[in-house]
N, C-alpha and C positions, 0 to 999 in steps of 0.2 A: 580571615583565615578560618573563623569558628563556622563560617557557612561551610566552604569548601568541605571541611573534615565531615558536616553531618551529611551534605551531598554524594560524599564517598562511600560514607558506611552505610548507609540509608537502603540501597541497591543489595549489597549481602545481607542484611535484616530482613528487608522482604522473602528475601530468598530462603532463610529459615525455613525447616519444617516444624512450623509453629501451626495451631490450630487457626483458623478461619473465622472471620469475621472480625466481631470485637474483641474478643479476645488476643486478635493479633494488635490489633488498633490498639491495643491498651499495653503491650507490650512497645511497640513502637513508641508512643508517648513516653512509657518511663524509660525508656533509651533514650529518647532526646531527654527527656527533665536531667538524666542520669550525667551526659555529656554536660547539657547546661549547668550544672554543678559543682563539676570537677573545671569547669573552665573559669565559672566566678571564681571559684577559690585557687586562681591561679592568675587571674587576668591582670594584665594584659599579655603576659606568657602563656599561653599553649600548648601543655606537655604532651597531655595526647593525640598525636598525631596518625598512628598506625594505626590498623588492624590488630594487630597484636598485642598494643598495646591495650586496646580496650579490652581486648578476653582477658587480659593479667587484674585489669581492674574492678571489672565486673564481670567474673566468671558463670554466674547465675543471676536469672532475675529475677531471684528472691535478694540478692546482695544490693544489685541493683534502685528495687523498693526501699533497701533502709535505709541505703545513701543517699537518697532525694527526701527520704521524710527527715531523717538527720539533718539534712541541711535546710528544709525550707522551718523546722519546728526550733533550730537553733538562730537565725536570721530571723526570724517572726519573734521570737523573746527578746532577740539583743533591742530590735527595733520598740520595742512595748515598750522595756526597762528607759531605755535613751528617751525614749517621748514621754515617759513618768514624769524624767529628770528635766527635760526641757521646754514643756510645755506651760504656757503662759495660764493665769487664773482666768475660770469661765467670769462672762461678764455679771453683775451684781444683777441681781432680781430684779424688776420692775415696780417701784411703790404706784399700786392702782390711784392712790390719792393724789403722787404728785409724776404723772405721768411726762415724759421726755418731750417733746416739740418733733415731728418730722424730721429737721435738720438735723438737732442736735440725736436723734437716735440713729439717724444713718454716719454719723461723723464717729460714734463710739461705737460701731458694729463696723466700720471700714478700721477703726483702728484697732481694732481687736483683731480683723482678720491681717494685718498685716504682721499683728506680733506673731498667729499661728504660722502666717509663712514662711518667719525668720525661723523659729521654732522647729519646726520640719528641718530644715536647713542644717542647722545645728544637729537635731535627731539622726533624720535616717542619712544627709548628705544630698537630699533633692527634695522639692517640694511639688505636691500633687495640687492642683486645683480644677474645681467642676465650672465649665463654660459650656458656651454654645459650640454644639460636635460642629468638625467640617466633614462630616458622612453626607449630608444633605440636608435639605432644608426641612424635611420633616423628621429628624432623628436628633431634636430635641438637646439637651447637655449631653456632655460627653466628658472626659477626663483627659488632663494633659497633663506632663511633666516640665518641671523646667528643672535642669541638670542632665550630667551625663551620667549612666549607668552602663554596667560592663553584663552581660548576659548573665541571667542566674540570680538576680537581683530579685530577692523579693519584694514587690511594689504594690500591691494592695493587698487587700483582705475582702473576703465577701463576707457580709453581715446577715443574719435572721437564724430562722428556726432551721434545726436538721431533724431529720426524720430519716430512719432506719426501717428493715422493711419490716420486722413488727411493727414497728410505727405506724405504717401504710395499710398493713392487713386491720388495722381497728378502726379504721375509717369506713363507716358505711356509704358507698358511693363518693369515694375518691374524686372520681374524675368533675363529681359537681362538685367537691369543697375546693377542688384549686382552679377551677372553671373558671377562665378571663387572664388566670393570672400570670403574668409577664415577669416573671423573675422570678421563674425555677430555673435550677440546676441541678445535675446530677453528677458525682464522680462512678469513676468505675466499679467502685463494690457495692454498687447500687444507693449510696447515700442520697438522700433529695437535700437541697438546702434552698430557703424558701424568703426570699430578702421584700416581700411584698410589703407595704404599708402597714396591713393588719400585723406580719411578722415581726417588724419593727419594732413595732410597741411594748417589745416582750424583752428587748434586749436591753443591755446595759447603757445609760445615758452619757456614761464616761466611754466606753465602749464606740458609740457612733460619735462623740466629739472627734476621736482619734481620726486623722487626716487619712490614713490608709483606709479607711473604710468608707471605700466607692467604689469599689469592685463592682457591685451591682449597678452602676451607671456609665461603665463601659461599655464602647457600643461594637457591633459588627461591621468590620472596615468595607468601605466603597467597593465599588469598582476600581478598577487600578491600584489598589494599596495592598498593604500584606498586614496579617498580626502580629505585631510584635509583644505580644505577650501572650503565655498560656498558663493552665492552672494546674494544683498539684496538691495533693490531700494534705492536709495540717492537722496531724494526729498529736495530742498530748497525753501522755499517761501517768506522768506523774507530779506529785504536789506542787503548785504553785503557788505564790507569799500573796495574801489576798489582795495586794495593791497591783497584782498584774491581772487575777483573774478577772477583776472591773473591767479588766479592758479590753478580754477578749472577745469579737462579736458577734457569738453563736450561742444558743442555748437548744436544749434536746426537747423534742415535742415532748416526751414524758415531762419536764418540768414545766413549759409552758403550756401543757396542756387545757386546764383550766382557765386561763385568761381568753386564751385561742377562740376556744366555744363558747366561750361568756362573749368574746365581741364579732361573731359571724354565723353563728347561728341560735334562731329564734325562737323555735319549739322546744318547750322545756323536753320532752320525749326523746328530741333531738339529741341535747345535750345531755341526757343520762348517760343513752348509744355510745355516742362517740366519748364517754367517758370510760366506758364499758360498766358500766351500771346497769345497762339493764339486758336483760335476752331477748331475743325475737320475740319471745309472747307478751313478754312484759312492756314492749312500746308499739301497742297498735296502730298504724297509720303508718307508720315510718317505711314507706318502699323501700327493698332493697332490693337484691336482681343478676348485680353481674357475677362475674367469677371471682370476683376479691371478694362480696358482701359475702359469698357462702362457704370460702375460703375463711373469712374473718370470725362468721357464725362460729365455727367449730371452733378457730383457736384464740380467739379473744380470753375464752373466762382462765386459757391457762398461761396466757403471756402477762405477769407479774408486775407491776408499775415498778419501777427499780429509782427512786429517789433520790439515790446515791450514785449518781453516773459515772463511774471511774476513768471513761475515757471519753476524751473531748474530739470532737470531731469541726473539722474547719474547712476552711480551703483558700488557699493565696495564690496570687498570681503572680508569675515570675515572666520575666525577658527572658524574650527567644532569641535576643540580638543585642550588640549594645543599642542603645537607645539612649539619645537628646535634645532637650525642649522641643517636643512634639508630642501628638494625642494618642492617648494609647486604644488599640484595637486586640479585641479580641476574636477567633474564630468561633462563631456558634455553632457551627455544627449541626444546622437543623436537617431533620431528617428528609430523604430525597425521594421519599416515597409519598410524602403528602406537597401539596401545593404551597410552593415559595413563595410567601410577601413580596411585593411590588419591589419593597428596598433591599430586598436581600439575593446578593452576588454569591455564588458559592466561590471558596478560596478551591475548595478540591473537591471534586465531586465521589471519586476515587474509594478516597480519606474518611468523607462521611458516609459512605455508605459500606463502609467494612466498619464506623464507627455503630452504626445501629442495626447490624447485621445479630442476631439472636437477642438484641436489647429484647 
């Protein structure tokens, strides 16, 4: 039923005189988040059914926005709190002196992971685990569910650093500091969120224990398949009891900053730069060049390290369908103007290209 209804409204939303490109793309999304939303918190009932009924309840989409971030930042805390309360003690440290046997270390790491699964279970009401994707044979893990979820479900979390586009403008030569790197994402008001290895390292330990945080090991569905999951901003703004904020798994380049360029780049010069330490004269050697670095020249020495970052910025991924036991895909979206990877199908060609139309 919940397809039918966003098949219906789908065709007058286009039809909007709404501006072009992404901008429309980005409205269309939080209309579906908007719809997925009001239908979790109703499912397996479906109030909204009409046309009309939707203008009554999001008459703007500014109303729109708060009722998806309402709902994915209240489902994201209930799920943290629940998995505080349920989740099983990490295993005991390894005595270097009197190390485990092969056997017996794979027998207490199977049974550990079995008590995380029950744990989930109990928490969120389904359990996530990372195996080998069926996308194909070179696409590596992938993420599956076992349970059923009703659309609107928030079901993972992506983990690592977020960057803000002051963030980005203090980056000398950008494009080489994330050069290689396979797990960016960006939301709509330009956030970058950055789940690489080196990112990682930055985040909270209790944080990546947490089972929802695989987001960034979900893959882009086959051929034949659809996404049943999409993503949607996880803004916090206000106080949280320090035992949740361990577990949320994002941190702001300004706080990570320092670790970041302590472990990927080598020139101490380097690492003044991207500190903002030093000006153009003051690190000879250091090329810079594009339209960011002379961009960044000028406003680096007055964009202010802010320490104290009052709003947390995330991003989760929610069902676009009910969904169970089976692997969750997400649509990438990459852009249709550069040359497609061998393994990548586009779901809408349409869709991504009004998606990165003025990116």
């Amino acid at each position: 039923m919940f397809g039918k209804l966003f098949n219906f409204v789908a065709p007058f939303f286009r039809a909007e005189n709404y501006a072009r490109g992404a901008k429309l793309q980005a409205r269309a999304d939080f209309f579906h988040l908007f719809l997925l939303s009001k239908a979790n918190q109703t499912w397996p009932e479906v109030k909204v059914k009409t046309l009309e009924q939707i203008r009554e309840l999001a008459p703007t989409f500014h109303a729109q926005q708060e009722a998806v971030k309402q709902h994915v930042r209240e489902r994201t805390l209930t799920h943290l709190q629940r998995w505080r309360e349920e989740r099983p003690p990490p295993l005991d440290p390894v005595d270097p002196e009197k190390p485990l046997d092969e056997a017996r270390r794979l027998q207490v790491e199977a049974e550990h992971a079995a008590q995380v699964y029950e744990a989930q279970k109990r928490a969120f009401g389904f359990a996530l685990r990372v195996a080998p994707s069926e996308a194909g044979h070179a696409s590596g893990r992938g993420v599956f569910v076992d349970g059923a979820m009703p659309p609107g479900t928030v079901i993972a979390l992506y983990p690592g650093v977020w960057y803000e586009t002051e963030h980005l403008l203090q980056l000398p030569r950008a494009e080489d500091y994330f050069k290689g790197n396979e797990y960016l994402i960006a939301r709509y008001d330009k956030v970058v969120f950055d789940a690489s290895p080196n990112a990682l390292r930055v985040a909270s330990p209790e944080a990546l224990a947490n089972p929802l945080t695989v987001a960034h090991l979900i893959n882009h569905p086959p051929a034949g398949k659809k996404p049943n999951v999409m993503h949607a901003p996880l803004d916090i703004d206000t106080e949280l009891p320090p035992e949740l904020v361990s577990l949320l798994p994002n941190v702001s380049y300004q706080r990570a900053k320092s670790k970041l360029i302590a472990s990927s780049v080598q020139s101490p010069q380097q690492r003044a730069l991207l500190a903002g330490g030093l000006s153009q004269a003051e690190a000879p050697g250091v090329k810079r060049g594009t339209v960011m670095d002379i961009i960044s020249a000028n406003l680096v020495q007055s964009i202010q390290a802010d320490d104290d970052v009052n709003t947390y910025h995330g991003l989760a991924l929610l069902t676009n369908r009910p969904v169970k036991n089976e692997e969750l895909f997400l649509n990438y979206r990459l852009n249709p103007r550069l040359p497609y990877p061998k393994w990548y199908t586009p779901v809408d060609v349409e869709e991504d290209t009004r998606r990165w139309e003025r990116w």
